[in-house]
Structure formats: C-alpha cells, structure tokens
N, C-alpha and C positions, 0 to 999 in steps of 0.2 A: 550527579545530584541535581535536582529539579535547581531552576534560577528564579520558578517565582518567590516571589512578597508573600509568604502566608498571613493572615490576619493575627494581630496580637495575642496571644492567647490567654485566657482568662485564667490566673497563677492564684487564686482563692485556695483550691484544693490544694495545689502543689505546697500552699504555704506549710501545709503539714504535712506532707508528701504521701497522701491515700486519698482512695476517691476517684482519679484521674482514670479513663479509658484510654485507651492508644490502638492505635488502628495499626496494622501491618508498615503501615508507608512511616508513619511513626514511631515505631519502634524500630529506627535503623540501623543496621549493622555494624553503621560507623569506618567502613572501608569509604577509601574515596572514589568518585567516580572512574572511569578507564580514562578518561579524557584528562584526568588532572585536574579538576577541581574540586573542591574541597568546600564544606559548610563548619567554617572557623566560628566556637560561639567565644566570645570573647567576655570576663570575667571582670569586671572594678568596683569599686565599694569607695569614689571618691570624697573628700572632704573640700576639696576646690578644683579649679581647674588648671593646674599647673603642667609641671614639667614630665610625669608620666601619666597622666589623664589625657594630653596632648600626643604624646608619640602614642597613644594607645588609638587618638583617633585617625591621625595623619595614616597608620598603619592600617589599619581600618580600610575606611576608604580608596587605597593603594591598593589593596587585595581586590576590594570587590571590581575597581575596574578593570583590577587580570579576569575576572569572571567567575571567581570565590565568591558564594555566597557568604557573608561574614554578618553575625548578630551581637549586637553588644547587650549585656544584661550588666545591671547597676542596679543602685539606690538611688532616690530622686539626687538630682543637682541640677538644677535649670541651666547654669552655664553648658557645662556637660550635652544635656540632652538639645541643647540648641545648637550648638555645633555639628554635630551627630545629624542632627535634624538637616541643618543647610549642606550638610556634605551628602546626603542620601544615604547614611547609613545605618539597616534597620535598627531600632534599638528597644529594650523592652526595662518597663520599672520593674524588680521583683524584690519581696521581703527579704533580702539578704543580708543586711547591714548587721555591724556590730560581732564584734570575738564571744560572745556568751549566746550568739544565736544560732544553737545547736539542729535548728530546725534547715537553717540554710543549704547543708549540704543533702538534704532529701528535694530543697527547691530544686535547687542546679541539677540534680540528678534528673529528674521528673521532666525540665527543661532542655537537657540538654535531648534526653529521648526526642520529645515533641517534636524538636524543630531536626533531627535527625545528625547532630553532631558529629562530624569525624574527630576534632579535635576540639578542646577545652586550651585555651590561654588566656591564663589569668596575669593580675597588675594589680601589686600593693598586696602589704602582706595579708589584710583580713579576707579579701578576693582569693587569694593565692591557700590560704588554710581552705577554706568551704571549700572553694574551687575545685583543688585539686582531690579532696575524699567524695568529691559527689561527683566528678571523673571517675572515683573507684565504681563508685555506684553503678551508674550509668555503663559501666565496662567500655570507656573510653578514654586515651592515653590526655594527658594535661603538659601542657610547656608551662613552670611557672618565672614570669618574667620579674628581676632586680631592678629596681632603678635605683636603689640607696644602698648603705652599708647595712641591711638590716641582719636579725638574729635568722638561723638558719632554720629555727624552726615554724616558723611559716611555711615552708617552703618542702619539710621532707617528705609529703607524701606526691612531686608532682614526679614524672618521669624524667623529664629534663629539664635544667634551668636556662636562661637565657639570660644575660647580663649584660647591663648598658655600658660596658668598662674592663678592661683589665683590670684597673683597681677594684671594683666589686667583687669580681669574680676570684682576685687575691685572697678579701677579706672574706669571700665564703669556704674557700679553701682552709683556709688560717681556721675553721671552725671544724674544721673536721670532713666537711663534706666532698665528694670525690671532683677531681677537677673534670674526670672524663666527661662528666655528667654537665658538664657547663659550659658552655658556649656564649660566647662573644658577639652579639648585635648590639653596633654602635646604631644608636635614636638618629634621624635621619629626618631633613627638611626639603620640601619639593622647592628647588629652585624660581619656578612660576612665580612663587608666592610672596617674590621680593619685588614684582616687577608691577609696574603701576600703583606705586605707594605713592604719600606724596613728599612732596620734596621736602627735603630737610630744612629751609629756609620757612618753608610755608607753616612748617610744623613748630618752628621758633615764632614764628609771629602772634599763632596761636596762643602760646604759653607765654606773648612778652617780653620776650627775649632778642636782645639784638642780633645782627649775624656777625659780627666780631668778638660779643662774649663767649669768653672760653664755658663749656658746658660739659659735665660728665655727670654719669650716673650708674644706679644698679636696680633691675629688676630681679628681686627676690622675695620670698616670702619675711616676714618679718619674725624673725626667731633668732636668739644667743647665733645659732651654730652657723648663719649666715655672714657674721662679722660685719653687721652695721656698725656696732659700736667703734670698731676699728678707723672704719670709713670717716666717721665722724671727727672722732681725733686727728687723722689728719687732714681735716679739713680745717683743722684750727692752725696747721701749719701753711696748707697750701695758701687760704686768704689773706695772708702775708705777701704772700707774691702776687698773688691775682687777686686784686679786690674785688673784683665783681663776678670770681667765679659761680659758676651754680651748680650746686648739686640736685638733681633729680632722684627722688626714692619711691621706687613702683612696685608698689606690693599690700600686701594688708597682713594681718596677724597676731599674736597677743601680746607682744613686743610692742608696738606701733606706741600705747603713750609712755614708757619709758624713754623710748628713741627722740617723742617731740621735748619731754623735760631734759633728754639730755643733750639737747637741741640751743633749746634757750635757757642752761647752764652754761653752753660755750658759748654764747652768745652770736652761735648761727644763724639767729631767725633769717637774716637778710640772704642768705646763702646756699639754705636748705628748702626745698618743697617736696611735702607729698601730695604725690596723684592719688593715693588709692591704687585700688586693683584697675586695669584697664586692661579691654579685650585689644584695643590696637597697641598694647605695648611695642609689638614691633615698629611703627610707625616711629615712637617717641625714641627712638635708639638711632633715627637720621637724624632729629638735631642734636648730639652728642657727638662730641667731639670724642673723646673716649670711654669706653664701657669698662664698667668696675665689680668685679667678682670675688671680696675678700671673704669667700668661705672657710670654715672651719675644719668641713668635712663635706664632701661632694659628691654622688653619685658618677656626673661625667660635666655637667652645664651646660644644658641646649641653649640658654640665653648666650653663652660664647660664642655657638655657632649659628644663631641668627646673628649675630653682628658682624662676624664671619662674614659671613653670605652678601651684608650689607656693604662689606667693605671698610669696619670700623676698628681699628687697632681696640684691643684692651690690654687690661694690669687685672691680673687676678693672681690669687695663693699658689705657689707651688707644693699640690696635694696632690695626691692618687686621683684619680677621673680629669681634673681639670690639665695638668701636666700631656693627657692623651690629643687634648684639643689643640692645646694651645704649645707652640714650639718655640721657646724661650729666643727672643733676641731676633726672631724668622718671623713670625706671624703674631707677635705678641709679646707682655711681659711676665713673668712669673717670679713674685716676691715670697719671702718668708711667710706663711701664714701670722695672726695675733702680730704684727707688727704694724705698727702707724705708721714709721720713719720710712718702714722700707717702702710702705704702700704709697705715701705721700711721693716721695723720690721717684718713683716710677712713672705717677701719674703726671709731675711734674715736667720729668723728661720728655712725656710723650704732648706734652700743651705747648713745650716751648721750641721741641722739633718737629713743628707739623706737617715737614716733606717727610721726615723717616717714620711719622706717623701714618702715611696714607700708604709709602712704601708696606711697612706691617700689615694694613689693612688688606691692600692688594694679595699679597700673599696668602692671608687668611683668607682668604674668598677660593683662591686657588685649591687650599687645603681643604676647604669645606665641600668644594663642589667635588672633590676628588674621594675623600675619605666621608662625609656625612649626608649623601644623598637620600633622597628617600627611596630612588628606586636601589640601590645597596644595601637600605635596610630591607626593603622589601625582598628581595630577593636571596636573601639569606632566611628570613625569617619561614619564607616558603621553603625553603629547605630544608628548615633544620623539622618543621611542620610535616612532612614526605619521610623524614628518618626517622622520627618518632614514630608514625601510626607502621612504617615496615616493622621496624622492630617490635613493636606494641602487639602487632599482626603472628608474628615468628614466634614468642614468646607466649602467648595466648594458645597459638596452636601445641608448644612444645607441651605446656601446660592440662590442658584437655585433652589431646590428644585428636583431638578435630585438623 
C-alpha cells in the first residue's frame, strides 16, 4: 500500500454516501500489501480528550512509524485534532457524530474505499456502531475497541473486539458475547514520554506549594462513577493529620459545581484545588506525593500507569481493570471501593511511610515498563489486525466462492 499523504478528501458527498467517483486505486481490495503493511483507518467520535482518545492516538502514531499508513476520521475536537496534528498523524473531520446519524455509516463506508482501507478500528461505542456496518459496507473486516464497561451492543456488528482489560472483556462476556472473539490489549505509554518533564519540585512552585507539603491528587473526569465524593470525605479525615495536606482535582465535567459545594460544606476550601482539564496533567503528577483513583467502575486506568512510569505509589479501588495494574501491597494500594475510611488509611499509610512509598513506586515503574508498553500494545494490536483481515480474507472467499 502506497505511503504517501493523499490530499483530504472532500466528504460533502459522502455525507449522504452518492455522488462520489472512485478510481480503480480507490476502490481497493482491502488485502494488505506483501510487505506487511497495512492502511489502518481508525474510527472515534470523541467528547474530550481522555483516556481512549489518547491510546487511540499513542497507537496511531506507533503504527505509522512501523510504516502503516494509519488515518484517523472523527468529529471535530480541537484537543484531538491538535494532538493528531503535532504527532504526524493524518487525520480527516467527517459528519459522523451522534447514534441517530443513520447517514454515518454510508460516510465510513464511502471513506474507508477512498483512502483504500485494509482495516476499520473503531474507539467508543457511537465510532464502534457506524464504524463497524460501514466496515460491512465497504467489504472490509472492523476490530471494535472496549475501553469501558459498555453494553454490548455497540459493538456486534465488528469482527473482533479488542479490550483494554480482562475485566472488560469479563463483563462483555457476562453479556452474552463470545470470548473467542475478544482479545485482550492492555493501552500502553511510550516510555520516552516521562523523560524531560519538569521536575517535580519545579512543578510545586508553580502551583505554590512547598516541597515539604504532603500533596496528592486525581486526574479524572469529573462524574458520580469516578468517586470524587469519596476522595472528599476522606479528606476531611486526612486534614486532621496533615494540616496542610493538598489535594489536587484534574479534570472537568458535569460534576465539577456539586464537588466545589461539597467542597466548602466540608469546609476544604484551604485544602482542595481545581486545575481544570490540563494537557500537561502528566507533569502535575511529579508534584504528588501520591495518586488517587477512587473509581467506582474502571475500564483499566491509564492515569495509574502514567504514575507508574513516573514512579509514584498510588491507592486506588480494588475493581476489575484497576486491580490488573496495580498489585496490592507490590506496586501499590487497593482499597474497598465507596469507602472513605478505607481510602483515607491507605492514602495515610502511604504520606507517613515515604521510603515504602517510593519503594511501591519503584516497582510500579518496573511493572509498567514491563506489562504497559506502548510498543506491547503496539504489537499485539498489529496482530490481532493480520488475524482479522486472513480470516476476513478465508471467509470472504468460502463465501463467494472467489
């Protein structure tokens, strides 16, 4: 398959999917080249730029410098498309957005021709429904990728699912759906990307902060299922101990002014800050002393394992995904979920022993660089991408009889 840049294509026509011309080189056959590589169009329909908008880009960009050409097609998100953009990797607006936009999967389909797709991998379930019937369309196989606990029907028309967790891939099972068909890629961070941050010291001064005040925090979306509220309550125990602890809250969401009223009803103001969303959240996780993850329900937590990487003990819920990161008492702690007392005590233990804090830390770094790489995910993901289109291939033929 060709390596260059084709020009964006003008997706007017495709919006209703007639009209369009297609030249021989564009209507391609969807085999991959002899050589191994592959033109991955990759599918999202993000509402922010979070935790799989992110491994969707990291993945991205990974493929392409194996020599995959890989195009991302979304809905506008300036976050998104800026990222995309400083990584080098092509990315195109198209009308796709929204579960009632019946016209999407004649886009994708129309698209995926154009630019000559071997495969379709889509991210998030509204990506993953268009996605994968405009994969029918276009007569080429679809991987639809889990990041969450979501319903299964999103997701039944793609060939193979791929899932950031054994716990995901539990609860798509638990719904009926075949386990063969699911496969397991853990989300994965380029090591690189922790090195010439700036120091954690520097990063406290910024925000005001002494270097002897104890500091923790959590980057999360701000939603029930995340367990701010959690967080909060025991911060009305911790400040008891640590008077000048500080909590750090990195995120935005529809949560956010419930969380600051219940803020200063415990009378945390002195105690609690929000950043807002912040593109350098990984930055702000060197001044933390420890990272806190009191989820409800988890996909897997890549914020885990960038702290990980960083070297930062955390306390998060002992849940399905997060349980796979983090190894109780080895590289971290894992409390009851919905509990304060337990969440407080953890985070407690880890402020007041901060040699077996850094011990954890160390370890987790160990584990991340070991099990959550990005060239590990990358190269599964190229695999599991190679078994799909043979079988897709086999099947097609058994099929027609071509």
């Amino acid at each position: 398959m060709s390596d260059e840049t084709i020009p964006k294509p003008d997706v007017t026509a495709d919006a209703v999917g007639c009209g369009v011309t297609h030249t021989a080189d564009e209507e391609a056959s969807g085999r991959p080249a002899d050589d191994g590589r592959l033109t991955v169009l990759q599918i999202i329909t993000p509402r922010r730029y979070s935790g799989a908008e992110r491994a969707m880009t990291y993945l991205s960009e990974s493929l392409a410098k194996r020599g995959h050409r890989v195009v991302v097609a979304c809905k506008h998100n300036e976050l998104l498309l800026r990222e995309l953009d400083e990584r080098g990797v092509e990315n195109h607006v198209l009308p796709i957005r929204g579960k009632l936009n019946i016209a999407a999967p004649f886009v994708i389909s129309n698209f995926a021709r154009r630019i000559g797709a071997d495969i379709i991998h889509t991210h998030l379930s509204t990506a993953s429904l268009w996605g994968s019937l405009g994969a029918k369309l276009a007569g080429v196989p679809c991987v639809g990728d889990v990041q969450w606990l979501n319903h299964k029907h999103w997701y039944l028309f793609a060939d193979r699912l791929t899932a950031c967790s054994h716990g995901v891939r539990k609860h798509l099972i638990g719904q009926g759906l075949d386990g063969e068909r699911i496969e397991v890629v853990y989300n994965g961070l380029d090591p690189a990307q922790f090195s010439g941050l700036s120091d954690g010291q520097a990063v406290r001064e910024e925000l005001g902060l002494r270097p002897e005040q104890p500091v923790i925090g959590t980057i999360a979306h701000f939603s029930p299922r995340k367990g701010h509220g959690y967080l909060l309550a025991a911060m009305t125990q911790l400040v008891k101990r640590f008077d000048d602890l500080c909590c750090l809250l990195i995120g935005e969401g529809k949560d956010e002014q419930h969380l600051r009223r219940a803020v200063g009803e415990l009378g945390l103001e002195k105690h609690v800050r929000f950043l807002g969303y912040r593109h350098d959240a990984v930055e702000l996780i060197k001044a933390m002393d420890v990272m806190v993850l009191p989820s409800l329900v988890e996909g897997l937590g890549i914020v885990l394992i960038e702290a990980g990487f960083l070297g930062k003990p955390a306390v998060a819920s002992d849940i399905d995904g997060i349980d796979e990161v983090i190894v109780n008492g080895e590289t971290g702690m894992l409390v009851p979920p919905a509990d304060a007392t337990a969440l407080a005590v953890g985070i407690e233990t880890l402020l007041e022993d901060a040699e077996w804090g850094r011990e954890l830390g160390r370890q987790a770094r160990l584990r991340m660089q070991r099990m959550f790489s990005l060239e590990a995910m990358t190269d599964r993901a190229e695999a599991v991408y190679h078994e799909v289109i043979a079988e897709y291939r086999r099947t097609h033929v058994v099929r027609t009889g071509r």
